[in-house]
C-alpha positions in Angstrom: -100.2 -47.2 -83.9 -96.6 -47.5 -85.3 -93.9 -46.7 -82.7 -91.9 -43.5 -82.9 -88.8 -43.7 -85.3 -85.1 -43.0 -84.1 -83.8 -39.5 -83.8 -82.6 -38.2 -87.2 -79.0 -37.3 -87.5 -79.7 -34.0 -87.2 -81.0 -34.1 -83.6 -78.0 -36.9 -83.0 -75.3 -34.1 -83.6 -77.2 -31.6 -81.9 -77.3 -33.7 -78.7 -73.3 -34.6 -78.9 -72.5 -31.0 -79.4 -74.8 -30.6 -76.1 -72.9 -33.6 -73.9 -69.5 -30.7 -73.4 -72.2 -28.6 -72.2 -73.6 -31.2 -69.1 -70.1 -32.0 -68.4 -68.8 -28.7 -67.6 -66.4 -29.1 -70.7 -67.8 -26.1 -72.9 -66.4 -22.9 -72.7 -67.9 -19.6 -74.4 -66.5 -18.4 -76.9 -65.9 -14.9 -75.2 -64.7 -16.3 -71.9 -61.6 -18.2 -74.0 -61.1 -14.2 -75.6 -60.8 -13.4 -72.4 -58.7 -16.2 -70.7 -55.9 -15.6 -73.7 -56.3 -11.5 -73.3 -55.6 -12.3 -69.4 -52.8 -14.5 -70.1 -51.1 -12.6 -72.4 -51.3 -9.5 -70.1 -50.6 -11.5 -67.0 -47.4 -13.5 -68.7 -45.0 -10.8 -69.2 -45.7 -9.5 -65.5 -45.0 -12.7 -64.0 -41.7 -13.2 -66.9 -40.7 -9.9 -65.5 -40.9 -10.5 -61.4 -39.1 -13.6 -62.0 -36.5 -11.8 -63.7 -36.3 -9.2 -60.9 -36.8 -11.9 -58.1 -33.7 -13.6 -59.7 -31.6 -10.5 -59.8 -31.9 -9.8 -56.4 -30.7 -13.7 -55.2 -27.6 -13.0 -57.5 -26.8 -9.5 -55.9 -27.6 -10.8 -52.3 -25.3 -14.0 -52.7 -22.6 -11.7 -54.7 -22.5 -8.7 -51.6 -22.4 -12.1 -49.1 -19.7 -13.4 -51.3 -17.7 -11.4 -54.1 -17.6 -7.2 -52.6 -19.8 -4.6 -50.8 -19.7 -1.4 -49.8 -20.2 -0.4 -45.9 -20.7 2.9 -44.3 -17.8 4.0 -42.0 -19.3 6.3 -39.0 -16.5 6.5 -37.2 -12.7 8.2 -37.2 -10.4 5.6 -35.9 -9.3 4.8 -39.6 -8.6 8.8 -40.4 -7.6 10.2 -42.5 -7.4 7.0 -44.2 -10.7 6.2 -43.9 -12.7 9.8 -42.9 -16.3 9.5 -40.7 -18.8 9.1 -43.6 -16.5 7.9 -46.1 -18.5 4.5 -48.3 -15.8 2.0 -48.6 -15.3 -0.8 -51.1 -14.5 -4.4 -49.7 -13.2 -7.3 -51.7 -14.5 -10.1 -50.0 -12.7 -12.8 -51.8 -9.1 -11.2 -51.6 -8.4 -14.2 -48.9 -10.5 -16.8 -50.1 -14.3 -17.9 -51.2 -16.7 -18.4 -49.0 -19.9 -20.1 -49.0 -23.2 -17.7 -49.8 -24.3 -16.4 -46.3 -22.4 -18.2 -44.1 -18.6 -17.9 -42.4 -17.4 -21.5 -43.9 -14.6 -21.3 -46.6 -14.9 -23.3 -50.1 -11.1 -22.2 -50.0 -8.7 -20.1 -48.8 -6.1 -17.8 -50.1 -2.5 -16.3 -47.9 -3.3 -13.2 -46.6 -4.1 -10.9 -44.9 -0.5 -9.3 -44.6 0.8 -6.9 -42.3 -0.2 -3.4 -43.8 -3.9 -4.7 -45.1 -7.0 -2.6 -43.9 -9.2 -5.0 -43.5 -13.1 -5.6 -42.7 -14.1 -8.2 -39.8 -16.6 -9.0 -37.5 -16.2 -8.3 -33.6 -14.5 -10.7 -31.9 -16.2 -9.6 -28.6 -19.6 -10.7 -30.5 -22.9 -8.7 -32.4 -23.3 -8.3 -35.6 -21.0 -5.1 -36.0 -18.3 -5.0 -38.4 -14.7 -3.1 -37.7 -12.7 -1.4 -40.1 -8.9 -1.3 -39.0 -5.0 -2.2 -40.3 -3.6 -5.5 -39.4 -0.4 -4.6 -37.6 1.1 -7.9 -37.0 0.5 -11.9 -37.6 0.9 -14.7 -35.8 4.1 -14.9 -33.5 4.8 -11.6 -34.0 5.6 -9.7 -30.5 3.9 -6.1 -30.2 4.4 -3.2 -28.6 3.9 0.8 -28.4 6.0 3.3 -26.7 5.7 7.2 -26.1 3.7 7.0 -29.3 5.6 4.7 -31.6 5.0 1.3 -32.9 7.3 -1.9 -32.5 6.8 -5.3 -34.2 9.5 -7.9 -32.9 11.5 -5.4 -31.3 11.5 -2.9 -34.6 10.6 0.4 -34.3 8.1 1.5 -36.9 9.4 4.7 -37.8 6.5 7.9 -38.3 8.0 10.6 -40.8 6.3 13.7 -41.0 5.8 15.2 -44.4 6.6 18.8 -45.8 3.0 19.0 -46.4 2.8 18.2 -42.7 1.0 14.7 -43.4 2.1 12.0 -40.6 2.9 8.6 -42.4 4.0 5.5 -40.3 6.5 2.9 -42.0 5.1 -0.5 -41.2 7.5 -2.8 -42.6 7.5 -2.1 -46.5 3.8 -0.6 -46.1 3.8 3.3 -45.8 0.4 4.6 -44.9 -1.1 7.9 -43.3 -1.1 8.2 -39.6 -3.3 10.1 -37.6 -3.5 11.1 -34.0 -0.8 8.9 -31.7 -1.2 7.4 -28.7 1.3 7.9 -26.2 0.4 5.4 -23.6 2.0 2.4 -23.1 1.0 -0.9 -24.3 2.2 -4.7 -23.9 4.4 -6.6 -25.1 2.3 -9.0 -26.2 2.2 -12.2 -28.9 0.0 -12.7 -31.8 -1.7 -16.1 -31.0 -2.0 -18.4 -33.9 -4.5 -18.1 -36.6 -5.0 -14.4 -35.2 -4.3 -10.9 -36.1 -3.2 -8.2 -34.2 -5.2 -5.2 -35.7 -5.0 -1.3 -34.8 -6.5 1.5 -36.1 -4.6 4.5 -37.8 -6.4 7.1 -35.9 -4.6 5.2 -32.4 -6.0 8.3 -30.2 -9.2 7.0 -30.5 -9.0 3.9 -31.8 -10.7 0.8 -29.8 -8.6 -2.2 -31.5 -6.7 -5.1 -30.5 -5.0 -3.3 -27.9 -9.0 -3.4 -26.0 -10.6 -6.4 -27.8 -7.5 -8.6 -28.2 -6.1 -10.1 -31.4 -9.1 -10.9 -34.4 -9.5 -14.5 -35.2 -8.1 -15.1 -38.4 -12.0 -16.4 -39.4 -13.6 -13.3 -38.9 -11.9 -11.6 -41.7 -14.7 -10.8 -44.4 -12.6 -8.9 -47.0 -9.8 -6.3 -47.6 -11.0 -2.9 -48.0 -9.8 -1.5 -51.4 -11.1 2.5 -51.8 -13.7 5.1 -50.8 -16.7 4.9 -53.3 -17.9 8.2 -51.9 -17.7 10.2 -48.7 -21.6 12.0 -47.4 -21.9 13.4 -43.9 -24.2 15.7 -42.7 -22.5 18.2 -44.7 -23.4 16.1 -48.2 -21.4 14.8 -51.0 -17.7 16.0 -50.8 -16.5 14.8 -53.9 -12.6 15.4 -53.5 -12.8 11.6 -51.7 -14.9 9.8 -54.2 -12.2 6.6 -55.7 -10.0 7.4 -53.1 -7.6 3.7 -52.8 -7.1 2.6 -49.4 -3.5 2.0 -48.5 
């Protein structure tokens, strides 16, 4: 008997095209349609959350660094700043700090005597206080029967033929609001502090209460009301309003 000849070529290239097959290797034609129909639905979704994922780490580290806007619920600013009022705070107006933390990259000057600015509670929490610095470091303050005195100067209040209060503090004129008549100190700005007061003083809890703010704590200089809502709604005669 003569022995069996070799496989043709036809059944050689019909066993290589099966050898993908054994080896897990070949894919159906239909399941790579599908793959590339899943990809090219699934890419754009993924393009997209990145892009949104991203825009949110630039917002968060530019609120935390360059500006934000903070909800005021109180009235010891009025009628600078009302109850309800939205304000706008420049966070860099003294200096750059790092994203989400209290440390510096540098510092500008400032704040000066006049400023409303934004800080954190010296006393502790995670509340932050609106008010106007008043004085700066070394300086002596004072009140009496109502009226403001910075190194021994009184701060003169004028009272407008509109009958708007405004209070000269040094060459800053701002609205005043309710005084305080009781007595208070004299008493020296420590170094690297500000003593800081509200323009509402009636009802103001301020450095008269909590001391002078640590120059550190300062986290930006409040520039205008965006918008003003209370339980009332929008009142619209505040929106843009500049703080001064």
């Amino acid at each position: 008997m003569s022995e069996p000849s070799s496989p043709g070529p036809a059944v050689e290239v019909a066993t290589a095209c099966l050898q993908p097959v054994k080896a897990g290797l070949f894919v159906p034609r239909s399941d790579r349609a599908f793959a590339r129909r899943a990809y090219r639905t699934v890419a754009p979704l993924a393009r997209s959350l990145l892009k949104v994922l991203a825009a949110l780490v630039i917002l968060t580290l530019g609120r935390s660094t360059l500006a934000d806007q903070y909800h005021v619920p109180t009235g010891s600013m009025w009628p600078t700043i009302a109850p309800g009022d939205r304000i706008l705070v420049d966070k860099v107006a003294y200096g750059v700090r790092v994203p989400l933390t209290d440390r510096y990259l540098f510092e500008r000057s400032g704040p000066s005597a006049g400023d409303v600015v934004l800080f954190a509670d010296p006393r502790g929490g995670s509340t932050l206080l609106v008010k106007r610095v008043i004085a700066l470091p070394g300086q002596t303050v004072m009140l009496r029967r109502g009226l403001l005195y910075v190194d021994g100067a009184a701060q003169a209040i004028e009272q407008l033929g509109d009958g708007t209060r405004v209070e000269h503090l040094g060459s800053v004129t701002h609205a005043a609001g309710e005084p305080d008549l009781a007595a208070f100190g004299p008493v020296v700005v420590p170094p690297d502090h500000l003593f800081v007061m509200g323009d509402n003083r009636a009802a103001s809890l301020d450095s008269r209460a909590m001391g002078a703010v640590p120059r550190e704590l300062v986290r930006g200089r409040v520039l205008s009301v965006v918008y003003h809502h209370d339980g009332e709604g929008f009142d619209l005669s505040r929106a843009l309003l500049s703080v001064d």
